[in-house]
Every structure is written in C-alpha cells, then in structure tokens.
Steps between C-alpha positions, in 0.01 A plus 500: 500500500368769260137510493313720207138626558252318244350857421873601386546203331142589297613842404874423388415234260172621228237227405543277164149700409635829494852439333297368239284804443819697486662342199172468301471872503852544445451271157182732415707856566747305251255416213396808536811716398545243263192589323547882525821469309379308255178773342744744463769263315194416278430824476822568417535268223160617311680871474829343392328374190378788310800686632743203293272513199475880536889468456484386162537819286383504147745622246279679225902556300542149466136430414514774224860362357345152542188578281720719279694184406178287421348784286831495271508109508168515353546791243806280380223217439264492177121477592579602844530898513123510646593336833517766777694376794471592872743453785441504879724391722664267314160354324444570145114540346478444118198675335415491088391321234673249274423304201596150630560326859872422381505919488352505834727218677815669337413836658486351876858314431602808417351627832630262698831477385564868568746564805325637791157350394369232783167394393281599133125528499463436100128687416561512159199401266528322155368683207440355142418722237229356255732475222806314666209237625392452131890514372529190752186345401590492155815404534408209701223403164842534309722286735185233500447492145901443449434177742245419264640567179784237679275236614337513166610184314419272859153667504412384131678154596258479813208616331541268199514221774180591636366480182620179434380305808173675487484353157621142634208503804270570198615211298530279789147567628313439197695165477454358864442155353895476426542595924230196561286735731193561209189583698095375365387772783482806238543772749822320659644441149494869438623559881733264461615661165508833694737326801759370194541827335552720829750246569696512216443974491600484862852315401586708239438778702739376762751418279477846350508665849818316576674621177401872594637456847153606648426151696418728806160591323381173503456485901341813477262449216389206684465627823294766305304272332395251821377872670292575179343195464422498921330808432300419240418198626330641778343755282343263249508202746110444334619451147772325613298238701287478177793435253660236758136361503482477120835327485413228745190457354640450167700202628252323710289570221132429672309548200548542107335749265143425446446272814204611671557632875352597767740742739396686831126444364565661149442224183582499189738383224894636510613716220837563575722547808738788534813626707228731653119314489361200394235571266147302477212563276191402710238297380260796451794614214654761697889573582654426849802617628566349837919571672703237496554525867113451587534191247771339693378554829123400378298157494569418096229241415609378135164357303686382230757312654289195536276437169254301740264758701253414689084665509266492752132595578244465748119391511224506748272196504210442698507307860275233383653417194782211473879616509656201329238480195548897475927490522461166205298694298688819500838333501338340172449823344797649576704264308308599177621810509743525207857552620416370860782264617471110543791493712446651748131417471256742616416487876253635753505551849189578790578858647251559713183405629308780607131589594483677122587146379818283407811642316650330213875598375592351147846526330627421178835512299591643172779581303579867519709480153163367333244599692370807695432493877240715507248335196562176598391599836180634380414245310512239738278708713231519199504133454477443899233713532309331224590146611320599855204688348458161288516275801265676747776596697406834632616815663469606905117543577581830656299753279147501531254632235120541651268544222156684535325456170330204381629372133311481230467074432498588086812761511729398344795472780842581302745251529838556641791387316735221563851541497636197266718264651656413134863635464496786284756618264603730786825714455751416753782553286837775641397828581703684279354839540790685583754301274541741269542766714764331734694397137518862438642586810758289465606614175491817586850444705346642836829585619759226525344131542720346777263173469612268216163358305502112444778515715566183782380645863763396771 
C-alpha cells in the first residue's frame, strides 16, 4: 500500500484560487501588447497620408499646354478674346468680361471640353454696354409693334364690340319696363339701371378678351379688383356704412319728403335724403344734415304719418273745489276749440293729488293736415282758464299776500279783467312758417333725392 503525506499532496497540486490569478494576468500582459502595437500602427497610418498625397506631383508642362489650348479656343471665338484662363492641376479658372451669359457659358464648354482639364471654376462677369441694352430695347418696341401692327384688325373687331354692348346695356337700362323688373324706388331704378348696363359692358368685354386670346387677364383683373375693393373698404368703411344705410333706407322708405320727424331728439321736416345724409330743415328754418347710418340705427318718430295727433296740458285746481264739475266744464271748452276732434272726443284724466292741490290732465285731437298742434293747444288753455275764472273755480291757496295799509273806502279799486269764455276767431290753422323755405330746398336738387314724393310707403 502506497501512502502519500497530506502536506505533499498540498504542495503538488496548486489551489483553484491561484490558477485563476495566473491566467487573468496572463489575459492583461496580452491586452497589453495588443494595445502597444496598435498607437504605433495608428501612428503609422497618420504619416502614410500626407506621404501618398505628397506623392502626387504637379505637372506645371501640362498645366501650361492645357491653358495654352483654352486661350486659342477662345481667341478662335468672337466676343470671347477677353477671357483669361488659368490651369492648376488639371482645374481651369476663367476670368473676363463678356457681353452676354450665352458668351460666358460658351467659354466654360470650351474649358471643360479641353483634354487634360478636370474641373472649371467659370468667374467670368457679364458686361452690357449702354448701347447694345438700348439696340435690344428697341428692337424689342420694334418686334412688339410688328405683333401689333398683326393683331390690328382683331383689336378694332374687339373694340367695336365693346362699343356695341356698352351701347346695348345703355338701351336696355333706360327700357327696364320691356325686362318686367321697373322699380317706383327712384334710387333702385337708377341702381338697377347701373346693374343692367355693367352687365351687358362686362360681356362684351369678355367676348372681346376671348377673341384677343387674353382670357388669362380676366382671373387676374378680378382677383385685383376683390383686393382693391377689400382695401378700400376698410379705408372708407364710414362712407360705406352710410351709402349701404341710404340704400336700405330708400327701400324701407320710413318717411317721405316733407313729413315731419323727430330722429335721435332732432325735429323737423325732411328735405331730401341722399346716398350720404338725410337732410331736415328744422322748425326754427335751419338746415340739418344728420348720416344715414345714425338715421338707421336711431328712434325715427314720423309726425306725419298719422294725420290724427294728439295735445295735452295740465292744470292745478284747488283741494276744495269739485273734480267732476271742473273736468265737464273744461272738457266743454275744449271742444270749442276750432279744429279740435269729435272723434276722439276730448278727455281728461286726475294726475295727482298733492298737498299744492289736485292735478288735472286734458287731451284733445286735431287734424295735423288742417290744423296746428301747437295753437289749438293754446287755445284750449285760454278758454279753460276762462271757463274756471267764470265758475269760481280757483287756483291752490298756497301764496299768501299780507297787506299793511288800510284802503281808502272811496278809491276807486281797478277792476281786473275777465278772460271771455266766448270762442274767438282764434287762428289754429297749419303752421306753415317754414313752407317756403323747405319748397326751396327741395328744388334746389340737394344732391340726389333717393325718396320718391307722393310716392306709396311700403
């Protein structure tokens, strides 16, 4: 039996641990070298570059024959005996002036087709001279006018067929009767007029377009036309919303000429309207000129529409005295007033009752086309008043009068006097004060009239 000592056995055979240790720094001795070779291969490489390109040798022979050759190309070529060429290795520089860039694209073909000639670097600038520009400039008047001269007998053709539909819209719109679409509304007659004869101009035109071969304006006179009228649309975008205003006021049509109106708190009798302003001459006989815009967009209270108008006035009564006897015997006088209504008959209603006594309202009716508001109002207050005074009925007690001298019993106390409760021949007849004046106005054409007089309102 062969027996081996455990410490023998240890020492023959190393540990996992250290075997281990071994080939790790056997793999980093490897990497190592590896990476020692490899700098000076890079190294190396960097120097091998310049050294190869340093190996291409220019040949200034063949660059001089090379540029020789394009120099004699271009001396064999009119217009181009300026250009200077340049070779180096194997690329060819142009330098000069020329007339034209057919002169200048010529010259680098030339380049470029030279044997021995890899790339051209064409700096060759175009010169005109002043007189070759005008030469071409006329010449191009002459070659236009020729076109002309050509087209001649189709441009008289097209504009005689402008003429003649500009003629026809003329005819047709002062004959819209015939196309049943006749207007009462005197402004949209004439616009309507206006529409026809554009129609008709804008055909002809068309047609006359087409026979020149120029359709392809019309697009762009359009388009040009829709950008124009954007612009000034926002530029005049005031007298635009005034002319728009004018036109729908013409056809709603809330008042005629000489209708007295009250609008935004301004009265007076209409003169005229315009494609601007309608014009009103107040009652005082002055002009007014008030946008059309504000007129549209105002409160329009029309006097005249209605030939029945209404009055009204108020009287103070004492508290003592008797409300029904006072509203009969007013209501009585009222209707004595010349012009006053029987249907609807006068009326009278209690307003207040206050501590400075009782309120009485009264109205009445009248005829504006026969009688005048104002004097018929008046005079029913006269013959009120009178009626009361005769009656006893008196005033509010609120003014008091203290006296400190005794009266004389034999003066002679004058009398006050009575107002008479008789109707008088009292002039309640049309104000027609500023008649004349508004006639005047009228005639004198204050711009155009869009309102028809007489005319039916919608």
């Amino acid at each position: 039996m062969h027996l081996i000592d455990p410490a023998t056995r240890a020492s023959s055979r190393p540990p996992r641990l250290r075997q281990s240790l071994i080939w790790l720094l056997c793999l980093l001795i490897a990497c190592g070298s590896a990476s020692a070779w490899a700098v000076p291969a890079l190294l190396l490489a960097k120097q091998a570059k310049p050294a190869a390109s340093a190996s291409v040798e220019t040949d200034p022979a063949a660059d001089g024959e090379a540029r020789d050759r394009i120099a004699a190309r271009l001396r064999e070529v009119d217009g181009l005996q300026a250009v200077i060429p340049s070779v180096s290795n194997g690329a060819a520089t142009l330098d000069g002036l020329v007339r034209s860039e057919q002169m200048r694209k010529a010259a680098a073909t030339i380049a470029a087709g030279t044997p021995g000639i890899t790339k051209v670097d064409n700096r060759i600038e175009v010169h005109t001279p002043v007189s070759t520009r005008l030469r071409a400039a006329w010449d191009l008047i002459l070659a236009k006018m020729i076109r002309l001269l050509a087209a001649l007998p189709l441009l008289v053709v097209a504009i005689v067929i402008v003429l003649l539909a500009s003629w026809i819209g003329g005819f047709l719109s002062r004959r819209l009767h015939w196309l049943r679409i006749k207007s009462r509304n005197p402004y949209m007659d004439g616009l309507l007029r206006r529409v026809v004869q554009t129609i008709a101009l804008l055909i002809g035109v068309l047609i006359a377009l087409d026979l020149l071969g120029a359709t392809s304006l019309v697009g762009a006179v359009l388009g040009s036309a829709g950008v124009i009228g954007l612009v000034v649309g926002f530029a005049f975008r005031d007298i635009a919303e005034n002319y728009v205003s004018g036109v729908l006021l013409s056809l709603r049509r809330p008042f005629a000429p000489g209708d007295h109106v009250m609008i935004d708190n301004r009265e007076g009798k209409v003169v005229a309207l315009s494609s601007r302003n309608t014009v009103l001459m107040t009652m005082d006989g002055n002009e007014l000129r008030i946008p059309n815009a504000m007129v549209f967009k105002s409160i329009v209270l029309n006097y005249s529409q209605n030939p029945q108008r209404r009055f009204e006035f108020t009287i103070t009564i004492d508290a003592a005295e008797s409300i029904g006897r006072s509203q009969d015997l007013a209501l009585l006088q009222i209707a004595k007033v010349p012009g006053v209504l029987e249907e609807p008959a006068p009326s009278s209603v209690v307003q207040d009752f206050a501590p400075t006594g009782i309120v009485l309202r009264f109205f009445g009716w009248v005829d504006q086309r026969e009688t005048d508001l104002g004097k018929s109002r008046g005079e029913a207050i006269r013959l009120v008043k009178a009626a009361f005074a005769d009656a006893g009925i008196a005033a509010p007690q609120t003014t008091y009068n203290i006296v400190s001298t005794r009266k004389s019993v034999d003066a002679d106390e004058p009398r006050k006097h009575r107002e008479s409760t008789r109707v008088s021949n009292a002039d309640t007849s049309v104000n027609r004060d500023i008649d004349t004046q508004l006639a005047a106005a009228q005639r004198a054409g204050v711009d155009e009239d869009l309102l028809e007089a007489g005319g039916p309102k919608p």
